[in-house]
C-alpha positions as CSV (number, residue, x, y, z in Angstrom):
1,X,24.0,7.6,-87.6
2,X,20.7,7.6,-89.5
3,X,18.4,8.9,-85.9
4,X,17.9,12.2,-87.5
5,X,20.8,13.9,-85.1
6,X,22.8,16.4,-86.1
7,X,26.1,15.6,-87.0
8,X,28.8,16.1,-84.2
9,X,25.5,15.6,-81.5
10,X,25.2,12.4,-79.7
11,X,22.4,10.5,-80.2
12,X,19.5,11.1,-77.8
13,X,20.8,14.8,-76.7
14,X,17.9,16.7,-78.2
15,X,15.6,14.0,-76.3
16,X,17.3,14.9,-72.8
17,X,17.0,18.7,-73.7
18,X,13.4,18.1,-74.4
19,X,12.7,16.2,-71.4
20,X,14.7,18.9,-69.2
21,X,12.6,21.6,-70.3
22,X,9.9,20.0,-69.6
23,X,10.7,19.3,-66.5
24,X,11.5,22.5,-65.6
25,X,8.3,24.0,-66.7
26,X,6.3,21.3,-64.7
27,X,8.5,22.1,-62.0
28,X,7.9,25.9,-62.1
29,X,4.3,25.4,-62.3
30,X,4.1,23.3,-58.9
31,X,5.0,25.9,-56.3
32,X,2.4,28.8,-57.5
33,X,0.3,30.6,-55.2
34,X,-2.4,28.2,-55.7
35,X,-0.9,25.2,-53.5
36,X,-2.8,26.7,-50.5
37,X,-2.2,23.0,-48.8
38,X,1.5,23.6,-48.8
39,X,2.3,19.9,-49.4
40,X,5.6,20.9,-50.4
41,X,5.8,20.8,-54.4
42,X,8.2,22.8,-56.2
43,X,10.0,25.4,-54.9
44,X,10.3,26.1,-50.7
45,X,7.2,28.1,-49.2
46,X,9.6,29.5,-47.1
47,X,13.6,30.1,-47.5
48,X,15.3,29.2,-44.6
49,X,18.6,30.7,-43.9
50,X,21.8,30.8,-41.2
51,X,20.0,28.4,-38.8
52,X,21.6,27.6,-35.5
53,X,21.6,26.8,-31.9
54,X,23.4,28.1,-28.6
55,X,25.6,25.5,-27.2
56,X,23.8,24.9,-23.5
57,X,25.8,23.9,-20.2
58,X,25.5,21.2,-18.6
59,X,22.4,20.7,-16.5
60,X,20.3,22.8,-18.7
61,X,16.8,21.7,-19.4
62,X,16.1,24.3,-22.3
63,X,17.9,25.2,-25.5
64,X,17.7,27.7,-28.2
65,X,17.7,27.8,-32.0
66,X,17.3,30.7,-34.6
67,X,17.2,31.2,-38.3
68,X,15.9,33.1,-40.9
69,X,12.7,32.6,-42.8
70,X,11.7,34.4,-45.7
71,X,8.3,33.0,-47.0
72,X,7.2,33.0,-51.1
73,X,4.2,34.0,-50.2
74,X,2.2,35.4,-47.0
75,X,2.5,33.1,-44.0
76,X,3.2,32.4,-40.4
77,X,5.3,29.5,-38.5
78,X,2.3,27.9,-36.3
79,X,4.9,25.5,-34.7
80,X,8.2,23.0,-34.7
81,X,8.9,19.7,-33.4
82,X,12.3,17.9,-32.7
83,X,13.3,14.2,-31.9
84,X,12.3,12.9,-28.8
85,X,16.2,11.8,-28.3
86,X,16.6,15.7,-28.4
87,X,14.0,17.4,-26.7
88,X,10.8,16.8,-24.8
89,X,8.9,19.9,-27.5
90,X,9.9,23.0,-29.2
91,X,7.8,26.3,-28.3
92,X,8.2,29.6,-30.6
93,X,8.7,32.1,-28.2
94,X,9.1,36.0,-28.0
95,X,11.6,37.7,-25.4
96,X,10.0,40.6,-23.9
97,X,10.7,43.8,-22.1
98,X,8.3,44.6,-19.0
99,X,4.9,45.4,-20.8
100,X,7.6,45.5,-24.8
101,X,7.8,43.0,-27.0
102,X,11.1,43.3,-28.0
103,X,10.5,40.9,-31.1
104,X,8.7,43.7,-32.9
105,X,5.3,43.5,-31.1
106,X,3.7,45.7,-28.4
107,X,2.4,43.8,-25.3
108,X,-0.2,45.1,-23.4
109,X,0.9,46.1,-19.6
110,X,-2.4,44.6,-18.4
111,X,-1.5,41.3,-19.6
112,X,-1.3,39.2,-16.7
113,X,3.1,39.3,-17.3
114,X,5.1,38.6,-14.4
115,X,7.9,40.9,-15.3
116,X,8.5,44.1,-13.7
117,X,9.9,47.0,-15.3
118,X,13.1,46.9,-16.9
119,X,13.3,42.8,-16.5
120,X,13.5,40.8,-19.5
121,X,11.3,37.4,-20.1
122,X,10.5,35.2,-22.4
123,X,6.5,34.1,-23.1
124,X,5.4,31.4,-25.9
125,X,3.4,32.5,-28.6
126,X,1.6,30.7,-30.9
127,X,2.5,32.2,-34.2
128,X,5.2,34.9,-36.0
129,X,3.8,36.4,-39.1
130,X,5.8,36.1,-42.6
131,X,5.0,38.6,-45.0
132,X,5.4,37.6,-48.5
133,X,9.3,38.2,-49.6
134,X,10.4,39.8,-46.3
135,X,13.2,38.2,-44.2
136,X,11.9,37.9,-40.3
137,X,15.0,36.5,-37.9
138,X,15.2,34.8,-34.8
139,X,17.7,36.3,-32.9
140,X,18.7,36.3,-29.3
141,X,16.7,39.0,-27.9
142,X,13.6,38.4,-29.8
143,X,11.6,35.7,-31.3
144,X,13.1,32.2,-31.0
145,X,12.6,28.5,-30.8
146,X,12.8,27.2,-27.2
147,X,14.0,23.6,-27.2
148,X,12.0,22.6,-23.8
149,X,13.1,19.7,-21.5
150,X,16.7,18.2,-23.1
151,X,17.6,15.5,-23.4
152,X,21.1,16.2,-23.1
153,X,23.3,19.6,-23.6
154,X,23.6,21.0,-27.0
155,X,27.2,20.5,-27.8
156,X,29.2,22.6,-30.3
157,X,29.7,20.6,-33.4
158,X,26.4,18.7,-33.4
159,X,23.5,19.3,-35.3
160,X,19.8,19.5,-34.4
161,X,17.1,18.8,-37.0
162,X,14.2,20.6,-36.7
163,X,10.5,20.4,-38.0
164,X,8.7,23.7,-38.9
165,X,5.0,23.9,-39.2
166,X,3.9,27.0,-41.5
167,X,0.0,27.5,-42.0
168,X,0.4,27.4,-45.6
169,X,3.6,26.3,-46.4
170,X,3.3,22.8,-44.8
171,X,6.0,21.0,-43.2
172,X,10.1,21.7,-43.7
173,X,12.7,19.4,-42.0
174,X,15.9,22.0,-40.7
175,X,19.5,20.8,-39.9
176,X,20.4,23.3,-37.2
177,X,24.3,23.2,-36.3
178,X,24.9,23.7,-32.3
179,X,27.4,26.9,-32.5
180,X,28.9,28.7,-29.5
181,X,27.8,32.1,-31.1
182,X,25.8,33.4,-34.0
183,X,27.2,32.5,-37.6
């Protein structure tokens, strides 16, 4: 063909590798640590990995979910939602030893807590800190995400999606999977 291709190259091929690089070099250039909004461009904010949720009996009014969140840059998850058909609200939480945070965080004995020594509780907080590049885990026994008022049992099998709120990072939609145990 007389396009200026090489021959054995189809027509157009250097145009499409063009455009490609392009695109990846626009790409790369939208999640830099100047997005402070965190609308979302680019890569994630915040890497989330191994997400799921205990299977609850029947009659339970609260669930749980836990995941892994590894953020690109400093942050802190400031909240979550879920569906209405799901839950009445989702509440990050932090399970706690008699005057010990046992999520990583040392609770004054003074604080007003209602447990007594040795008994474990749970208590909202309002935010977990996400240090740039370092994994932090909700786990049973420490900080998780309290599904409050079901709507109905989480079932093995199914799958809850849930909306994290990050200070900087913005919003991120989550498919959890209901499991019996962790992954």
């Amino acid at each position: 063909m007389a396009n200026g291709s090489p021959p054995g190259r189809r027509p157009g091929a250097a145009a499409v590798a063009v455009v490609l690089a392009l695109l990846t070099v626009v790409l790369a250039g939208c999640g830099g640590a100047s997005d402070s909004q965190g609308d979302g461009g680019g890569s994630a904010p915040v890497a989330v990995s191994a997400p799921w949720a205990r299977t609850s009996p029947a009659g339970a009014s609260t669930g749980a979910a836990y995941l892994t969140l590894t953020a690109a840059q400093d942050d802190a998850l400031v909240g979550a939602s879920v569906d209405a058909s799901v839950a009445a609200a989702v509440q990050i939480h932090a399970t706690t030893m008699a005057g010990h945070d046992t999520a990583g965080h040392g609770s004054s004995s003074g604080s007003g807590s209602a447990t007594t020594t040795g008994a474990m509780s749970m208590k909202p907080v309002e935010r977990i800190e996400l240090p740039k590049g370092k994994p932090v885990t909700l786990e049973p026994g420490g900080y998780h995400l309290m599904l409050v008022d079901l709507a109905q049992p989480l079932r093995r099998g199914g799958t809850v999606t849930l909306t994290l709120r990050f200070a900087v990072g913005g919003e991120l939609s989550v498919g959890v999977p209901v499991r019996d145990n962790a992954p």
